[in-house]
C-alpha positions in Angstrom: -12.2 -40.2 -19.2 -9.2 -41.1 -17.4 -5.8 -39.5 -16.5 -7.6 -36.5 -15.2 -4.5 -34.0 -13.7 -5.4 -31.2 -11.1 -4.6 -28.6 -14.0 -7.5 -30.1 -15.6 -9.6 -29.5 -12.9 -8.1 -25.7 -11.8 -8.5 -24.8 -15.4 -12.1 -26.0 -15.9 -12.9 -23.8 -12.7 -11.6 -21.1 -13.5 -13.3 -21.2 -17.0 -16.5 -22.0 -15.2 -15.6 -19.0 -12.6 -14.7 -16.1 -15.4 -18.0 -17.6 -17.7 -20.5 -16.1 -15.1 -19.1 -13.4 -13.1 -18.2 -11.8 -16.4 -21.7 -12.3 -18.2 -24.1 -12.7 -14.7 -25.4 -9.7 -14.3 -25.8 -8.7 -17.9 -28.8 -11.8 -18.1 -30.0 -10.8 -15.0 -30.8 -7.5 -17.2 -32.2 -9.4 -20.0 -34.6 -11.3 -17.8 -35.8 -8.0 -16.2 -36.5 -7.0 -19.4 -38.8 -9.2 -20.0 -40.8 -9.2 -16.7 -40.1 -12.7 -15.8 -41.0 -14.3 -12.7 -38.5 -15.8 -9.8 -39.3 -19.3 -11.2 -38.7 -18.2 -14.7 -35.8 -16.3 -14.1 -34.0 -19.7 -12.3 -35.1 -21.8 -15.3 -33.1 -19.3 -17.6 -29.9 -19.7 -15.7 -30.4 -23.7 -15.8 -31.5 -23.9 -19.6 -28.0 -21.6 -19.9 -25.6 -24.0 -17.6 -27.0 -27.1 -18.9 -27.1 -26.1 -22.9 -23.2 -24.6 -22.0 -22.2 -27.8 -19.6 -24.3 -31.0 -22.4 -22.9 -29.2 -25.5 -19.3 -28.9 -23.9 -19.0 -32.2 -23.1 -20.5 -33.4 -25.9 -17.8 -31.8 -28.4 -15.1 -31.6 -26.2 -15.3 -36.0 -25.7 -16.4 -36.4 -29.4 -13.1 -35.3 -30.8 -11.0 -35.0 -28.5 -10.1 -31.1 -28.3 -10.7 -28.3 -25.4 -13.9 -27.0 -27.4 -15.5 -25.4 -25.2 -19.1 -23.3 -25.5 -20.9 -20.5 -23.9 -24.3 -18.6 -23.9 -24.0 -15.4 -25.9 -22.7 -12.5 -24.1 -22.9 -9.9 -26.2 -26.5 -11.3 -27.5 -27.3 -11.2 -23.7 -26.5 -7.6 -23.7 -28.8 -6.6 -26.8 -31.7 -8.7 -25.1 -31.4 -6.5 -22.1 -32.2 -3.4 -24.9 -34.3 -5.2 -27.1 -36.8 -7.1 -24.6 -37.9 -3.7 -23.4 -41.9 -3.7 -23.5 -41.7 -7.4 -25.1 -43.2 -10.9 -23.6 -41.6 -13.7 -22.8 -43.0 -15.4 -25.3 -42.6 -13.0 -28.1 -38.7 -13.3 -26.6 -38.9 -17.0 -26.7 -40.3 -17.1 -30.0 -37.6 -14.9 -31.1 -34.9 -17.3 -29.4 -36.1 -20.2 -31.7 -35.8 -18.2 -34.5 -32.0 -17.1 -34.1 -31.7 -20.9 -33.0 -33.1 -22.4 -36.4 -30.6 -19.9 -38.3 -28.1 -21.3 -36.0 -28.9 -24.7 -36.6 -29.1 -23.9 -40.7 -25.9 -22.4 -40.4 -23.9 -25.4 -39.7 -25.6 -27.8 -41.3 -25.3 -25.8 -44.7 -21.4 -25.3 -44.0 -20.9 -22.0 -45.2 -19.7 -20.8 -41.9 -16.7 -23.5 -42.2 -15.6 -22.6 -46.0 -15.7 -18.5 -44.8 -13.6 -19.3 -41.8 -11.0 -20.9 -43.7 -10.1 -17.7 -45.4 -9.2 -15.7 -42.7 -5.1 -15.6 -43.0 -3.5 -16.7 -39.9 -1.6 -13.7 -39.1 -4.9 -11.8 -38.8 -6.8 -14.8 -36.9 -3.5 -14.4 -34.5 -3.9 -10.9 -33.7 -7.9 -11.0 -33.3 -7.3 -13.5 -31.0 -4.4 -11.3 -29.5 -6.7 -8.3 -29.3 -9.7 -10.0 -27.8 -7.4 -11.3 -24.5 -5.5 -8.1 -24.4 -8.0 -6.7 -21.9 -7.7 -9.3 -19.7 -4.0 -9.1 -19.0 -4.7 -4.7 -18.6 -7.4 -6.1 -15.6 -4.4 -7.1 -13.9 -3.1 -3.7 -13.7 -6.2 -2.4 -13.2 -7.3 -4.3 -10.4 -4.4 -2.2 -8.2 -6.3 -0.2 -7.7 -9.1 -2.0 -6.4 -6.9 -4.6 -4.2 -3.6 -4.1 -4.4 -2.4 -6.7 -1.4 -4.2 -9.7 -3.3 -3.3 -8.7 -6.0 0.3 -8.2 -5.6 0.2 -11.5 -3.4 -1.5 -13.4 -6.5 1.4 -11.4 -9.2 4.4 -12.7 -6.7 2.9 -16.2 -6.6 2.9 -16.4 -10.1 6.3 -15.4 -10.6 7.9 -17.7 -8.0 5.4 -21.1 -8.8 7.0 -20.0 -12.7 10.6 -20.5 -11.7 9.6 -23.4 -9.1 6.2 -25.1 -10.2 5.6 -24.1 -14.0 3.0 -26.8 -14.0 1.1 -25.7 -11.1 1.1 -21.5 -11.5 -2.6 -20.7 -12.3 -3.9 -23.6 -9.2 -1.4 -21.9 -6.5 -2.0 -18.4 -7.6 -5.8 -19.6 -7.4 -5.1 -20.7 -3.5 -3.5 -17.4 -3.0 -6.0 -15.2 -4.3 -8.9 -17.5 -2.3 -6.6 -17.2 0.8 -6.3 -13.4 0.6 -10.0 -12.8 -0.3 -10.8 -14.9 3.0 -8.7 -13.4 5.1 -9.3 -9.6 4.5 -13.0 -10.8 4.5 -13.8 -9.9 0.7 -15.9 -12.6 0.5 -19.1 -11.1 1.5 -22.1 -13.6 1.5 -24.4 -11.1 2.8 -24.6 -9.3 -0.4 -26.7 -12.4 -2.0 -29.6 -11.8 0.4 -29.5 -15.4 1.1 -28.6 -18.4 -0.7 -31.3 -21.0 -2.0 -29.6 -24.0 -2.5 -33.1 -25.6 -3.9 -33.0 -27.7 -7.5 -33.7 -25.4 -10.3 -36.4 -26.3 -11.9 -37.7 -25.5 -16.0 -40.2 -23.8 -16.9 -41.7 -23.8 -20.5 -42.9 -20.7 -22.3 -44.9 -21.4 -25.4 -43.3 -19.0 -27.8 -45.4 -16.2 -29.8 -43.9 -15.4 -33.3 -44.6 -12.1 -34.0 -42.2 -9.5 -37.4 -41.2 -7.2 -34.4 -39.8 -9.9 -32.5 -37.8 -12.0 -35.2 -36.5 -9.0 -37.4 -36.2 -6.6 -34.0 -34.4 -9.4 -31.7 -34.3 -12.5 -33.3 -32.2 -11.5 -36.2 -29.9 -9.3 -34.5 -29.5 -12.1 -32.0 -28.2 -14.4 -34.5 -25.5 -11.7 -36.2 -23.9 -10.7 -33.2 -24.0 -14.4 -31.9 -21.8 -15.3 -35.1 -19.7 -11.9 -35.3 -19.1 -11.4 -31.8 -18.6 -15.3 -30.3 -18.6 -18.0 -33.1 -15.5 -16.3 -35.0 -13.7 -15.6 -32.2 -14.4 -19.0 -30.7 -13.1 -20.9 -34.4 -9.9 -18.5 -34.8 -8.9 -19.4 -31.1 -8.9 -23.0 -31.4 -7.1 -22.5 -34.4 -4.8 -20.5 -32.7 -4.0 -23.3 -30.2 -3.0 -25.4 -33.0 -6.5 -27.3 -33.4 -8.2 -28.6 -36.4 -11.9 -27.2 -35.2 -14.9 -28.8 -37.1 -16.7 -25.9 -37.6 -20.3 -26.9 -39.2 -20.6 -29.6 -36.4 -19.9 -27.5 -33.5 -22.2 -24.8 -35.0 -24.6 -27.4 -35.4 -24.6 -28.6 -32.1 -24.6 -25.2 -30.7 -27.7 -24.6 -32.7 -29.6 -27.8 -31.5 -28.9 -26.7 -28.1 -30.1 -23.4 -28.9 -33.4 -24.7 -30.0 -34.1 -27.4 -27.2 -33.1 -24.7 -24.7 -34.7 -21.8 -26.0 -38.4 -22.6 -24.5 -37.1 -22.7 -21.0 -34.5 -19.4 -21.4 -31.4 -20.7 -23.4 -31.5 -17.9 -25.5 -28.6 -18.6 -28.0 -25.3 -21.1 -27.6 -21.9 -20.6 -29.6 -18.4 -21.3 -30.0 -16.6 -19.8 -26.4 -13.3 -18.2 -27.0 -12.1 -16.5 -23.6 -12.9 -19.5 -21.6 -11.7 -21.6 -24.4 -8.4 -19.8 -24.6 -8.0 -20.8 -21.4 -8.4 -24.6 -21.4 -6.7 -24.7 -24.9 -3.5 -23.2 -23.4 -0.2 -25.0 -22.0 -1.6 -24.4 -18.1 -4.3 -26.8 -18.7 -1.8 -29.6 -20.0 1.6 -29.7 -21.5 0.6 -32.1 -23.8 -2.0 -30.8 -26.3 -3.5 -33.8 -27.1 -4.9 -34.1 -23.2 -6.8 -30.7 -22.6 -10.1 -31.7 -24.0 -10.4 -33.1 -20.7 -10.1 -29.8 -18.7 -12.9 -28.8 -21.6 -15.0 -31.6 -20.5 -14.5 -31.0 -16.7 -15.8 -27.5 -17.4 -18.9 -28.8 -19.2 -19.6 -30.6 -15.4 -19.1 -28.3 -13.8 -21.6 -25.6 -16.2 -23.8 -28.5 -15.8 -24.0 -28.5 -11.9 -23.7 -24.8 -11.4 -27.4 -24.7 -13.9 -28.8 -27.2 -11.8 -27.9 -25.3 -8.3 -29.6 -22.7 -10.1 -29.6 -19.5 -7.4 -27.3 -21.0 -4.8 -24.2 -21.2 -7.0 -24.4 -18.5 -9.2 -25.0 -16.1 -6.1 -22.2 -17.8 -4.5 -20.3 -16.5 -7.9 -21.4 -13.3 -7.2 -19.7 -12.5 -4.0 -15.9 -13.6 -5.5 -14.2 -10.2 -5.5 -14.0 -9.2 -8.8 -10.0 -8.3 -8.5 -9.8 -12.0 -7.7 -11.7 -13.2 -11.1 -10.0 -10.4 -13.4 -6.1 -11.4 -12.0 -6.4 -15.2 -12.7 -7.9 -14.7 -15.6 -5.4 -12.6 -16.7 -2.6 -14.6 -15.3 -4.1 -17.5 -17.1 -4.2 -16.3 -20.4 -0.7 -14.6 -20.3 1.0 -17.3 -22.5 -1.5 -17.0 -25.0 -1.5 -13.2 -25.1 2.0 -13.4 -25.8 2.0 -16.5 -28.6 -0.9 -14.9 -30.0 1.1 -11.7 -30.9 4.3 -13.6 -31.6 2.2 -15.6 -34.5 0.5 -12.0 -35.6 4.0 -10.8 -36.0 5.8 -13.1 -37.8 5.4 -12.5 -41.1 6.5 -9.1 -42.2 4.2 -9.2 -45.3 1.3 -9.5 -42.8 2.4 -7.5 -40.4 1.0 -4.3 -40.8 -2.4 -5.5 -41.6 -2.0 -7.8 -38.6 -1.7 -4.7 -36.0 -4.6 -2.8 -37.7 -6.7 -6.2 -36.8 -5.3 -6.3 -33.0 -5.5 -2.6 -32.7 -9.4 -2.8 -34.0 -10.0 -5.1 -31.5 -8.9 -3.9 -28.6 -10.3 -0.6 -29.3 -14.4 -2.1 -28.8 -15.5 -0.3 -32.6 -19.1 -1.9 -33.2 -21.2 -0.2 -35.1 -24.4 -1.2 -37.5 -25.0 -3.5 -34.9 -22.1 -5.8 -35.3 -19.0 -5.8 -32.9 -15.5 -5.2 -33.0 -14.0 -8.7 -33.7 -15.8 -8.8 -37.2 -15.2 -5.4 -38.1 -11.2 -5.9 -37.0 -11.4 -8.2 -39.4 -12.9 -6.8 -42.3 -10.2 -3.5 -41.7 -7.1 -6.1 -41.6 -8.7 -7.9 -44.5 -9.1 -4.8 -46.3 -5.6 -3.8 -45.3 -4.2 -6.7 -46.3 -6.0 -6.6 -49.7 -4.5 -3.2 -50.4 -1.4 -3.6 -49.7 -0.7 -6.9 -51.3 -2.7 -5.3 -54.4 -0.4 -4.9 -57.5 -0.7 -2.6 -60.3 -0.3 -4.5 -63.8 3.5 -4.2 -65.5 2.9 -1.0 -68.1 3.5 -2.2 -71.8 
């Protein structure tokens, strides 16, 4: 991989940086849940950055696009509710199971033929809807940090009139600057950094109905709802041609050589893909697979540092993470909602999506993106909806 730019490598960190202080402490939950040891606990975060930082680099080098992939989130949140008074291996056993629908998922294809009737108006404003909140953390985090954050704002606007190319990396330098300086960086809140090799640990699984129908199958729902549609629509977004059954697949293999140690489901990313698919991680489109593939080293490395990095990840103030990220995703924000837009006959079914979105409605167990789409679908439906020509 040659031609590598220092955009590539900004991007890929910041994607690395937002992918676990946003998600971190929710597994930490999960883990709890469960009653797993130290040892296990380490060989959950390095099952989750190697699956993320192999199956990134893996897609992202194959065919040439910024695919990038992430553990489940919002699967990592209904493990921390669901994994009360379970096993580990009930919970691994569970894993395997979402991992094997997964994996049967994208070899079938059916995920691919669905996607490709979601119009692009509404695919534009679910992606649009899912950023939104980044770019309100910016305002937000005034109130946390005002100085870095106003420092970070007014480095943004002059590198835009001055350095376009290099925005995002100089208001990175400011923000790190700041934090330093005012001493936000606080390492004493780790309680020590272990900067030991993680090691695996297996956990034979235990297949029990409670754990596959309870966890298992839920897992796999709001793994495709909540991160595999977002993560197709905002590739699509960025103007790429995503193969859909073989990154599914992939995810799903990953999922299921993973899952013994603590990889407890892999899918399409879209925040941290939105990021390395946008214009600040190359002009040209055609070379931001490689901030994609930087980031799957960097996922890679973090796993393998198990405690030492992640707790190092910890201590970055979060008013720090939430303005770059917002920063970084502003010109996709905005293109997103120019695209949602621009068709008046889509229009207003394209604002009940975004608005949908950004309001967090999950219910039934499945989160807001699908449902924004079903209501803009439905909308859409409706309004195009004729009545026949009386006789």
């Amino acid at each position: 991989m040659t031609g590598l730019k220092l955009s590539h490598l900004v991007t890929a960190l910041i994607a690395v940086l937002l992918g676990y202080t946003s998600s971190a402490a929710i597994i930490f939950q999960a883990i709890d849940a469960v009653g797993a040891s130290p040892a296990e606990a380490t060989s959950w975060m390095l099952a989750l950055g190697l699956g993320t930082g192999l199956s990134c680099l893996i897609l992202s080098l194959r065919y040439r696009m910024p695919i990038l992939t992430a553990w489940s989130t919002p699967g990592a949140a209904l493990l921390a509710v669901g994994l009360q008074g379970m096993s580990l291996p009930e919970a691994t056993g569970a894993f395997l199971f979402c991992a094997a629908l997964l994996t049967l998922t994208g070899i079938t294809g059916w995920f691919e033929r669905v996607s490709h009737l979601i119009p692009e108006a509404l695919g534009s404003a679910l992606l649009a809807g899912i950023l939104f909140r980044f770019g309100l953390e910016i305002f937000a985090s005034m109130e946390d940090d005002l100085p870095m954050v106003a420092v970070m704002c007014v480095t943004y606007l002059v590198a835009r009139r001055a350095l376009p190319r290099y925005a995002i990396p100089l208001v990175l330098v400011a923000g790190c600057a700041m934090a330093w300086g005012t001493g936000a960086f606080d390492l004493s809140t780790t309680g020590g950094i272990d900067w030991t090799l993680a090691r695996p640990v297996f956990t034979w699984p235990e297949f029990t109905l409670t754990s596959l129908i309870g966890v298992g199958l839920p897992l796999y729902i709001v793994t495709m709802s909540s991160q595999n549609v977002p993560g197709v629509v905002t590739l699509r977004a960025a103007g790429y041609r995503v193969p859909v059954s073989a990154s599914i697949s992939v995810t799903g293999l990953t999922s299921l050589l993973m899952a013994p140690f603590g990889g407890f489901a892999f899918n399409l990313a879209a925040i941290t893909a939105a990021i390395c698919a946008g214009p600040e991680a190359d002009e040209d489109p055609a070379g931001r697979y490689k901030a994609a593939a930087l980031a799957g080293v960097f996922y890679s490395v973090v796993g393998l540092m198990g405690g030492a990095i992640i707790g190092l990840f910890l201590v970055a103030p979060q008013a720090l993470i939430a303005t770059i990220a917002g920063l970084a995703l502003l010109n996709t924000i905005g293109s997103s909602l120019t695209a949602a837009m621009d068709r008046p006959d889509q229009r207003e079914a394209a604002l009940v999506t975004f608005m949908a979105t950004v309001s967090g409605v999950g219910f039934l167990g499945i989160g807001a993106p699908l449902w924004a789409l079903v209501f803009g679908g439905a909308t859409l439906l409706v309004l195009r909806w004729r009545r026949p020509a009386a006789i």
